[in-house]
N, C-alpha and C positions, 0 to 999 in steps of 0.2 A: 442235833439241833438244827431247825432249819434256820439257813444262811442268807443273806442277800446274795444274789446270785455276784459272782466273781470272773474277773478276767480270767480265762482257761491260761494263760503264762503264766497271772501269776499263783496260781493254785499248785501249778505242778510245780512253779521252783522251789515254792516253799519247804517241798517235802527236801528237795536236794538242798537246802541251805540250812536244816536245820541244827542251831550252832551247839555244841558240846558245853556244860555248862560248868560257872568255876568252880571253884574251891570257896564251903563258906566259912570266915573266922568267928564266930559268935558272939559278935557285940549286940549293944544295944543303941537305939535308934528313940528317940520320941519327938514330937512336933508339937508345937503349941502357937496358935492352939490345934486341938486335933479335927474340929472339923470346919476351916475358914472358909468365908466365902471369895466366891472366884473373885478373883484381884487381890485377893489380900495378902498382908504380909503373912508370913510363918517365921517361924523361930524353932530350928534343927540342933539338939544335942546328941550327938553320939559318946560312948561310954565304951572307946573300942576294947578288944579284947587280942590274945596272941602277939602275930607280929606288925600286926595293926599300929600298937596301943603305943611304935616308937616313931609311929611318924609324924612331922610336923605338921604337915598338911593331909587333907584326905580331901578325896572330891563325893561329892554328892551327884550321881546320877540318874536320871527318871525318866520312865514313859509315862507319856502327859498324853491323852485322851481326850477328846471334846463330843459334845453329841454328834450321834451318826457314825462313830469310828466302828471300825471293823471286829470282829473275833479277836482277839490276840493269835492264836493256833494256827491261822493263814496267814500270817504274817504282821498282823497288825495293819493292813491295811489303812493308811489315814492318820493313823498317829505318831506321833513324834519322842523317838529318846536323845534328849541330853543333856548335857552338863547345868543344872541349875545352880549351884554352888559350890565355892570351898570351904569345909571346915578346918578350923585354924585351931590345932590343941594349946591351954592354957596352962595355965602354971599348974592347976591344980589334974592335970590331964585327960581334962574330957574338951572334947573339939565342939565348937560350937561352927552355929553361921544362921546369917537370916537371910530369907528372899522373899519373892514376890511369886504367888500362884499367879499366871497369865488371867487375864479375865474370861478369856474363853474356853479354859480346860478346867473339867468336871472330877477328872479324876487322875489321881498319879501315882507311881507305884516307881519306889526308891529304890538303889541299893547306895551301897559304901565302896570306895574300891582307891587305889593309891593313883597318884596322879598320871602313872603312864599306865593304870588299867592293868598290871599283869595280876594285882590279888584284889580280891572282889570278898565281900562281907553281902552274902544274897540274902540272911536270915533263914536257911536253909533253904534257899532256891522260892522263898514266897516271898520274899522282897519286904518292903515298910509300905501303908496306903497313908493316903490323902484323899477326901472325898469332900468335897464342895455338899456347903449347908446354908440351908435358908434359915435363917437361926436355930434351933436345936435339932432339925431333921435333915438329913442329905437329899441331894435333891434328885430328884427320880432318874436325868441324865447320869449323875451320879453311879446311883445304884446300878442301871442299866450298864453304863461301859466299866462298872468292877465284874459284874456277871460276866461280860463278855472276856476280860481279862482273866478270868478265872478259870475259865476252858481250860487253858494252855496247864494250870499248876494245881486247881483245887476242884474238882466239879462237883461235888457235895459242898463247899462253902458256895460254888457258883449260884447253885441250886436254891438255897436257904436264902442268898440277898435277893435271887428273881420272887422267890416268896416274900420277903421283904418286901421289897418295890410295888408289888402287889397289896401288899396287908396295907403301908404309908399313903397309897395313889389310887383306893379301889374305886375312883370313877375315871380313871385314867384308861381309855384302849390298849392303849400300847403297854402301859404296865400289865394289865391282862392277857394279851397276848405273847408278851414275853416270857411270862410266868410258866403259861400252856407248852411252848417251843422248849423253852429248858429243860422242862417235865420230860416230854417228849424223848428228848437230848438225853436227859441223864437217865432214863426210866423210870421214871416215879409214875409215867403214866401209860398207858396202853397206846397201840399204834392206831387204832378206830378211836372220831371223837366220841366222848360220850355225852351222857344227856347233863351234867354238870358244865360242859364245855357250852352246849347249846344256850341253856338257862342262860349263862353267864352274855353271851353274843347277844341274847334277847334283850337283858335287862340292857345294856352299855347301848343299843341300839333305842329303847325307851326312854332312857338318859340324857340323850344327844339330841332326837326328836323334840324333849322338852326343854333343852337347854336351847336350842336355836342356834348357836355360835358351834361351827365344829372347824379343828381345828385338822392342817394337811395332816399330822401326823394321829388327827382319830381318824381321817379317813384311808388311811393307808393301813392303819392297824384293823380296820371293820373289814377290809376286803381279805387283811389274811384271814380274820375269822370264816370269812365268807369262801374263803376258797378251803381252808381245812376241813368246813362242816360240807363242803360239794351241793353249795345254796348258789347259782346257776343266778335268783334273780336277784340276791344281794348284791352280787360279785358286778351284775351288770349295774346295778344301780350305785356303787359306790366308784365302780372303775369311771363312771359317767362324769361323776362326784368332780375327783380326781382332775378330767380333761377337762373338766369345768371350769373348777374354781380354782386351782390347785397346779397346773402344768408344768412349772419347774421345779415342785419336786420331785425327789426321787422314784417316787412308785407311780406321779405324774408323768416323770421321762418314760418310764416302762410303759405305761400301757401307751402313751405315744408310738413307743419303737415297737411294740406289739402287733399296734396299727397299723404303722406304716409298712412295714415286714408282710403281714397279712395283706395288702391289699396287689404289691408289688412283687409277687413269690415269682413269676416267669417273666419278669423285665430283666434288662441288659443288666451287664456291670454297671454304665455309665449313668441312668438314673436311678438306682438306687444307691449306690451311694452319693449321687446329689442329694437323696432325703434326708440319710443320715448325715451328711453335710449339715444340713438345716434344722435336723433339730439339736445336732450338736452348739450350734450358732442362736442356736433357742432355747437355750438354759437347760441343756444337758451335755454342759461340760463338766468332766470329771466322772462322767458316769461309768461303771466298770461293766455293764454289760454291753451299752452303744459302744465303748471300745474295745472290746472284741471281737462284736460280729463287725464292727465298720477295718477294725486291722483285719480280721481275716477275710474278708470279701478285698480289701483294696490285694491283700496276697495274690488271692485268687484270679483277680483281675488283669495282675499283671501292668498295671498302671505305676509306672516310677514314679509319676510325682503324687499319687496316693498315697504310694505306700509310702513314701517320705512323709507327707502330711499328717497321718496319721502314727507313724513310726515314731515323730517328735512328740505325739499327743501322750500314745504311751509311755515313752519315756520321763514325762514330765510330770505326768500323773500314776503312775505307778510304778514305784521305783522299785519292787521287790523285784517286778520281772527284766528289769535294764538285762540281766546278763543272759536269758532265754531269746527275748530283742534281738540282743546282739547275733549270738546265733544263728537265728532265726533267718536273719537279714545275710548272714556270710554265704548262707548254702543255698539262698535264690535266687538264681541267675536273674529276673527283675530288679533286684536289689543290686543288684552290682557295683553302682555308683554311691551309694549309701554305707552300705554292709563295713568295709573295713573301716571307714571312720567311723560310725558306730563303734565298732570292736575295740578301736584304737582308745577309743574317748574312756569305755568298760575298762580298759587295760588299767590307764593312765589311773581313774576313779580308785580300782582296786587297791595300786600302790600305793593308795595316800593312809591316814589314820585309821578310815573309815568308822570314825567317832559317829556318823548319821545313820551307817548302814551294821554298828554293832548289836547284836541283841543286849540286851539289856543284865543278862545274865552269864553273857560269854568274856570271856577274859580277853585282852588283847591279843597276845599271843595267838591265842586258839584262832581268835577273829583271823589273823594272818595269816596263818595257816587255810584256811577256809579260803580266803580270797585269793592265795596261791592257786590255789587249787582251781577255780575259777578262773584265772586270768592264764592258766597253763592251756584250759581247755581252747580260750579262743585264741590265746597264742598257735598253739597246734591247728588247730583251723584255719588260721589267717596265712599260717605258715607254709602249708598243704597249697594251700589256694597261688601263695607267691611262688611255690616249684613249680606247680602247673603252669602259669604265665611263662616260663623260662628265666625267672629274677633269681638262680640261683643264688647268690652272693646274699639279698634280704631274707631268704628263705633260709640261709643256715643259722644268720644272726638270731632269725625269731625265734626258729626250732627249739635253737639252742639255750634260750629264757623260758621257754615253755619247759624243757626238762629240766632244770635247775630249781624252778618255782613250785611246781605242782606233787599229786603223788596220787594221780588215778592213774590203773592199771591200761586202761583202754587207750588213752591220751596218751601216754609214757610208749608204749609199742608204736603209735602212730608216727608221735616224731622221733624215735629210734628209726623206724624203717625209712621215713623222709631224711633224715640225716644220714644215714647209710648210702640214698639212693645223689644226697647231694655231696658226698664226697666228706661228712665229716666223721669220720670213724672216734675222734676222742667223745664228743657231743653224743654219738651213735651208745659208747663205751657207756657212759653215765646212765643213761635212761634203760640200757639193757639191766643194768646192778640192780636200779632199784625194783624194778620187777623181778631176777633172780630171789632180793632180797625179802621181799613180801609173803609173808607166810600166806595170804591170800590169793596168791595167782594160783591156777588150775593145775591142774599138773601138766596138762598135755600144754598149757600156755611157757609153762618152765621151760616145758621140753623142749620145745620147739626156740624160743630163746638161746639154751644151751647149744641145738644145734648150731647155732647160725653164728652164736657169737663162738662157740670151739677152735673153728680155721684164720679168723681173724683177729682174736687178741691172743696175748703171751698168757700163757696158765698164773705166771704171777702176778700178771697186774689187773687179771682178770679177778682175782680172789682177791687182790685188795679193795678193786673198787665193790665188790658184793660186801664185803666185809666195811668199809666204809659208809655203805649205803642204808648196812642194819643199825648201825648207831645211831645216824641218822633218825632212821627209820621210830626208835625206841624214843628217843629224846622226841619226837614230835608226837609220838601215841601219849607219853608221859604228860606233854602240856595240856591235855583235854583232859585229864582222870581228878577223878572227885574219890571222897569216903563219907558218903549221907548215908548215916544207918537208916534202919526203914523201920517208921514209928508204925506202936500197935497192931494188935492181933489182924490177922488174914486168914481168916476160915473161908477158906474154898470148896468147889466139890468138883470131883472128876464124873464122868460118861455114869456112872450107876448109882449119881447120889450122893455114895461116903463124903465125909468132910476131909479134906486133904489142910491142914497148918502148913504153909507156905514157908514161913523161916522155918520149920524144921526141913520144910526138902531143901530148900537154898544149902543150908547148911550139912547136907551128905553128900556134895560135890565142891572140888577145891573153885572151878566155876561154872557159871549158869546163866545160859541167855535165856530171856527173857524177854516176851514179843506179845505184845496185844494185838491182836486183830480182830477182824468180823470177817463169817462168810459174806455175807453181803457188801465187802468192801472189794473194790474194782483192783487197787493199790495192793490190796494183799492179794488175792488173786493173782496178781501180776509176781507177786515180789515169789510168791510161793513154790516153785521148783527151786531156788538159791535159798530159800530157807531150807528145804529138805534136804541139799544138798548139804549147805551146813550144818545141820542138825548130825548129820552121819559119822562128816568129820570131827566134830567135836565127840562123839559117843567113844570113835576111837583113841583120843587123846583123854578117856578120863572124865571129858565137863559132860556138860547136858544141856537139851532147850526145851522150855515150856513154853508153849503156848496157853495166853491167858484172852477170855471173849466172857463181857456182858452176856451174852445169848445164852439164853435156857439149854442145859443141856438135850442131843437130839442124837439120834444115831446119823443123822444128815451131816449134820455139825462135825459131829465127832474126822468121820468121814472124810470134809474136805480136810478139817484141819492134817487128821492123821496118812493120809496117802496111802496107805500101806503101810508106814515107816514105824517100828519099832523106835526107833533115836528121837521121836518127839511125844513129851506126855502135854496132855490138854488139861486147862483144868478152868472153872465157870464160874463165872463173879458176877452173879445178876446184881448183888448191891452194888458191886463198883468201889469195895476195898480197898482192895490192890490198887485201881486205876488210881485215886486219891493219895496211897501211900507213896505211888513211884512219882505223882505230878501227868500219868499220862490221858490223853484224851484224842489222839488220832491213831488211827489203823493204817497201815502197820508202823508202831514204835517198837525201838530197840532198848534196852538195859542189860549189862554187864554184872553180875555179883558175883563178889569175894563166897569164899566158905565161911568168913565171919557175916553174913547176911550184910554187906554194905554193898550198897549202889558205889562202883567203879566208874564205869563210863556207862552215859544218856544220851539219848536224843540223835544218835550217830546213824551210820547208814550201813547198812546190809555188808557192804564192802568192807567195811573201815572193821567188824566185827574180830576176824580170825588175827588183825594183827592185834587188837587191844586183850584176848581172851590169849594170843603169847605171851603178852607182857606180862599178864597177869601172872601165868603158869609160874613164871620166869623168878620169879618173886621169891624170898627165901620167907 
């Protein structure tokens, strides 16, 4: 689907943040009324079910959406999850509560969960809606940010409401063009416009003409037509539109920064970002394309007090990438005077509830886990940074929170060997265990661990802490694991056509990873030598990996997927099945399945796989 263009931080963090999702109990959920207008009251009865149905209280959690919000998939850019109420069970035990829709959010998507968040009711991972109505119809905002919400869990309901929004608002641009984009997105449509798409730009263009009144967002919605069809003098006459009449919005800031960009391409650092200065100070604040190119130029520039100024900008406005930021800022010597209070501030952030920064569908627990994990990284970093300076003494302190908190492999060896180098061998002793302990470390990674740590600890306290570390280790894979069966039929087809039934292969292996991607995706690309390598490992232990791709089967296709490697079968879901069955819609996603065809673990990361596919093993 095409996207508004997004900050390149936080694009990429998203993939590394994406949170493991809960356990759902199967109640039920209704609102009344069900389609209020924004500011209105509601009226929430839940009807829990399990271990739900004994608690006194239950909270009511949601992402609330307003126009202009982002995808959900990239993080939800823009929108906001939290606590809108508690419900209170009654004698007769169903929980009630009433609140208020905000007046400015369009659309919200609920779940249920207990008040400290460790059990969550997702309604199998699609949550409850609320859709803002102009009396009996939602209103086209509405429709647009459930479409957008839908990426992330349903793209075939996505798909049907952009059709919606379309059939409700056919003299609407932007509902038009939405429509086109999803198509697009989910495949319903070809990748050249066609002459349907044409017609359609004609008439909304003869619409507009005769209406007289055109509104920023029909002219931001006519230039994407215009740029999809490659109509050169539309594109100029609506971009024109735009700096015209139009400047502070969004697609008004772009072709601003387009300009300004374009006219300045061999000027200093120092007046170009005084432009982007200026038109940030001229109603393109918030914009996520000017803050990218203006943080990575102030980078490049080398300018401390840019990159502070800007460095706060991101921060403030887009908060998925605070922990890339942070980062960011540790490892450039220009940033020097910034970077660890930054870090410090991400640390500090991490350790709190992080009720703002939980996904909406991830459990508490798991959330904490995750931001260990995060807060180890720039512990280790920051930590690194204080041995280099000669601060011993703060450099063990840090170290030694970054190994206790986190549970990447990468991180975990870095501050072992920093802790080693500053003299703390018990601190050194722990971060070595849990890499022993990881069924994921490499072998030659083991090995080289084993050496180093054989002459320096006692054989028995060396085995207790490895052995302590896998407990560990199991109790935190365990807090991320679901059991969603996987509804209705999935006729697939492999490389020659046949129909491949997916839960019958799921179910000839005790387990099965399970990986969507595209050749055309940069991400899988990348991710692709550690998937074949796991694909190998697993072949020997018994599981299996398929690979599943929208893309029409192709000998091309088949090819990149397959490497050479016998340990990976491919298999082709032009409908997009599967994609809708599992909830996925980004390349490359991961899933976990039982031999009884249940979704285990989602949404986790390439790394995090070989230790959840032991647990699994492990299982009687």
């Amino acid at each position: 689907m095409k996207r508004r263009p997004l900050l390149v931080l936080a694009f990429a963090l998203a993939a590394a943040l994406s949170p493991l999702r809960a356990q759902t109990h199967g109640g039920t959920l209704a609102f009344s009324p069900a389609g209020p207008a924004p500011g209105g009251e509601v009226r929430a009865v839940y009807h829990a079910a399990g271990p739900l149905r004994n608690e006194p209280r239950l909270v009511l959690r949601a992402r609330l959406r307003t126009p202009g919000d982002q995808e959900a998939y990239v993080g939800a850019l823009g929108s906001e999850t939290r606590r809108v109420a508690v419900l209170e069970r009654g004698a007769d035990g169903v929980h009630r509560a009433t609140f208020r829709l905000p007046d400015s959010v369009v659309y919200a998507l609920a779940v249920v969960e207990t008040p400290d968040g460790a059990r969550l009711d997702t309604n199998g991972n699609q949550g409850w809606e609320l859709l803002a109505h102009a009396g009996d119809r939602p209103l086209s905002a509405a429709l647009e940010q459930r479409a957008h919400d839908l990426i992330e869990r349903n793209v075939a309901l996505g798909l049907e409401t952009a059709r919606q929004r379309a059939r409700l608002y056919p003299d609407e641009p932007a509902a038009q063009a939405g429509r086109w984009e999803y198509e697009m997105f989910a495949g319903g449509r070809g990748a050249a416009p066609d002459a349907d798409l044409r017609a359609e730009a004609e008439r909304l263009a003869r619409l507009l003409e005769r209406r007289g009144a055109v509104t920023s967002d029909d002219a931001a919605a006519m230039l994407e037509f215009a740029g999809v069809l490659d109509d050169a003098t539309a594109a100029d006459a609506w971009t024109g539109r735009l700096l015209r009449d139009f400047p502070r919005h969004p697609a008004g800031v772009q072709a601003r920064l387009d300009q300004a960009l374009a006219v300045l391409p061999a000027a200093g650092y120092p007046p170009r970002l005084a432009a982007l200065e200026a038109l940030w100070n001229d109603g393109g604040a918030g914009h996520e394309v000017l803050l990218n190119r203006a943080f990575n130029l102030a980078m490049e520039s080398g300018d401390p007090a840019a990159i502070a100024r800007w460095a706060e900008r991101v921060e403030r406005h887009v908060p998925i990438a605070r922990q890339m930021l942070a980062m960011a800022l540790l490892r450039h010597p220009p940033a020097a005077e910034i970077g660890p209070d930054h870090a410090r501030a991400r640390i500090a952030a991490l350790a709190g509830d992080g009720d703002a920064e939980r996904d909406l569908f991830a459990s508490a627990p798991a959330y904490r886990d995750r931001a260990g994990d995060r807060a180890a990284e720039l512990l280790a970093a920051l930590g690194s940074a204080l041995l280099a300076s000669g601060r011993t003494e703060a450099a063990r302190d840090t170290l030694a929170r970054a190994a206790a908190l986190g549970w990447d492999l990468p991180v975990l060896r870095r501050v072992a060997d920093a802790q080693l180098a500053a003299g703390d061998t018990t601190g050194a002793l722990l971060a070595f265990a849990r890499i022993a302990a990881d069924p994921g470390a490499a072998a030659a990674f083991a090995d080289s661990v084993r050496a180093q740590t054989g002459a320096r600890f006692h054989a028995e306290r060396w085995a207790g802490a490895v052995a302590g570390a896998r407990a560990t280790l199991r109790e935190r894979v365990l807090r991320g694991a679901v059991a969603r069966p996987l509804a209705g039929p999935m006729a697939l087809a492999d490389a020659q056509g046949r129909t491949v039934e997916l839960p019958a292969l799921l179910a000839s292996a005790p387990a099965t990873v399970v990986v969507f991607g595209a050749s055309w995706c940069g991400y899988t690309r990348q991710a692709l030598p550690g998937i074949h390598a796991l694909a190998g490992r697993l072949a020997a232990e018994g599981a299996r990996l398929v690979f599943i791709t929208q893309e029409a089967p192709s000998e091309s296709v088949e090819t990149f997927f397959r490497a050479g490697s016998d340990a990976v079968t491919v298999l082709y879901d032009v409908r997009r099945a599967s994609h809708s069955a599992f909830g996925s819609a980004g390349t490359p996603q991961y899933f976990v399945v039982d031999g009884g065809g249940r979704v285990r673990f989602q949404y986790g990361t390439l790394d995090e796989i070989p230790r959840q596919v032991a647990v699994l093993r492990a299982e009687p």
